[in-house]
C-alpha atoms as a printed R data frame, in Angstrom:
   type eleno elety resid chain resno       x       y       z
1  ATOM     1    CA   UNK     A     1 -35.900 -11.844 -11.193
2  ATOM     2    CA   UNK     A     2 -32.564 -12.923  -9.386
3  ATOM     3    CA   UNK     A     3 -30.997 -11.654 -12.063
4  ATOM     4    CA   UNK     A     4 -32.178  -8.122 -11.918
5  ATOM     5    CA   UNK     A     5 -31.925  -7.866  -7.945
6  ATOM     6    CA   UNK     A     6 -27.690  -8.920  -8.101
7  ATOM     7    CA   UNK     A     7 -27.368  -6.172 -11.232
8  ATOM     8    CA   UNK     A     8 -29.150  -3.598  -8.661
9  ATOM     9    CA   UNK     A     9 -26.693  -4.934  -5.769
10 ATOM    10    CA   UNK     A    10 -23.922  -4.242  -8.005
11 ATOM    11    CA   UNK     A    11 -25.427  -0.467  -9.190
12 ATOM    12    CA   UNK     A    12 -25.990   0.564  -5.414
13 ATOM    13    CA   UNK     A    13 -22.535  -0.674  -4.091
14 ATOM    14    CA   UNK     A    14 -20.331   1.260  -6.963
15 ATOM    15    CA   UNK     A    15 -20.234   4.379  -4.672
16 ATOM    16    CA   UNK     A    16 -18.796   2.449  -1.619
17 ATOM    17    CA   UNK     A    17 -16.419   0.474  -4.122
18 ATOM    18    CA   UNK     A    18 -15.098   3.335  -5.635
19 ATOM    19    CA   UNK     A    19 -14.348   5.274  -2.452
20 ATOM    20    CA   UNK     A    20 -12.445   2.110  -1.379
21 ATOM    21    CA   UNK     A    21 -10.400   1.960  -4.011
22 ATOM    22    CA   UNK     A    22  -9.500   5.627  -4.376
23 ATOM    23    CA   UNK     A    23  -8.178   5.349  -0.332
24 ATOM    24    CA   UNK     A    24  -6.179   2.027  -1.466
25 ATOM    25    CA   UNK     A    25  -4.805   4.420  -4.279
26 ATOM    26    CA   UNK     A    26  -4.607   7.333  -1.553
27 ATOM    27    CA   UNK     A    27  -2.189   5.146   0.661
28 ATOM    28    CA   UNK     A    28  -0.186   3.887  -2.313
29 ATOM    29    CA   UNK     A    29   0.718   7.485  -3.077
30 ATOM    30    CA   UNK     A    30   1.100   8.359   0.064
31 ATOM    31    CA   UNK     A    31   3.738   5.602   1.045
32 ATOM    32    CA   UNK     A    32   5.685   8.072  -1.400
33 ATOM    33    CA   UNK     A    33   4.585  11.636  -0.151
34 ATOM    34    CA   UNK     A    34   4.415  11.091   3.187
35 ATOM    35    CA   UNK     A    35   4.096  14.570   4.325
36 ATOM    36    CA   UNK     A    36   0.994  14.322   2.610
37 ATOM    37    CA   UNK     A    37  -0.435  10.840   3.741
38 ATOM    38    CA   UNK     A    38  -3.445  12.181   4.939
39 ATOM    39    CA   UNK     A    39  -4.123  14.769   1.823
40 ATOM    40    CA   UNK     A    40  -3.702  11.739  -0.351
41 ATOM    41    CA   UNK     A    41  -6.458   9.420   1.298
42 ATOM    42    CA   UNK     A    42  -8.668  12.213   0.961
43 ATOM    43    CA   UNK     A    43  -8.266  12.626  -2.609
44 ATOM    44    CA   UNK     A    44  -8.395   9.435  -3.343
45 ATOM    45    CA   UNK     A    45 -11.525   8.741  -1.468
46 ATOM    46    CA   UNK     A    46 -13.060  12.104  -3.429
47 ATOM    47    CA   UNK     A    47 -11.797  10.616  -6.272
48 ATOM    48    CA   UNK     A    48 -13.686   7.146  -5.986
49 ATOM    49    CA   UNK     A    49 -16.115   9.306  -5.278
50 ATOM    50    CA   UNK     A    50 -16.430  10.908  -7.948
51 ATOM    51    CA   UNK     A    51 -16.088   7.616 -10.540
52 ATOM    52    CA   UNK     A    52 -18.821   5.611  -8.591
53 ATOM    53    CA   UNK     A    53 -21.038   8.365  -9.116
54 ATOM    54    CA   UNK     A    54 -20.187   8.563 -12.662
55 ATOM    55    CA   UNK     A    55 -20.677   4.976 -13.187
56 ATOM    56    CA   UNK     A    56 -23.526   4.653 -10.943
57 ATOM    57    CA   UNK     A    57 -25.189   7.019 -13.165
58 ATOM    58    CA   UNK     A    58 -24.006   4.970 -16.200
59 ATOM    59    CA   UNK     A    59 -25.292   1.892 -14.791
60 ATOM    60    CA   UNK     A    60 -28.923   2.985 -13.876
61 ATOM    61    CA   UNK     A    61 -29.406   4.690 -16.848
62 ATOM    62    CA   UNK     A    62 -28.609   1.683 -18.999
63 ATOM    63    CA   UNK     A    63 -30.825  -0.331 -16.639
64 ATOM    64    CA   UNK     A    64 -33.992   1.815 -16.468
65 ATOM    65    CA   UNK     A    65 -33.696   1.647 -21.221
């Protein structure tokens, strides 16, 4: 049982994760473009987005089979 409540932790928190680490990629890139510092975060945090979604849906459907 403990086992299947930390995998469903881990499903539910890849969102949040990957909109962290798309800002920490944001502000990397934008330490070089700064005219675009804020433009970057944004991205980045769309980005994260984007890939915790994807791999949120991964995740549940491989967990649900």
């Amino acid at each position: 049982m403990k086992k299947s409540k930390d995998t469903k932790v881990l499903i539910d928190s890849l969102i949040p994760l990957g909109m962290i680490f798309g800002c920490a990629i944001g502000v990397v890139f934008g330490i070089f473009f700064l005219d675009f510092l804020l433009l970057t975060i944004v991205i980045g945090a769309g980005i994260g987005y984007l890939f915790g979604v994807i791999a949120y849906v991964m995740f549940s459907k491989k967990e649900k089979s």
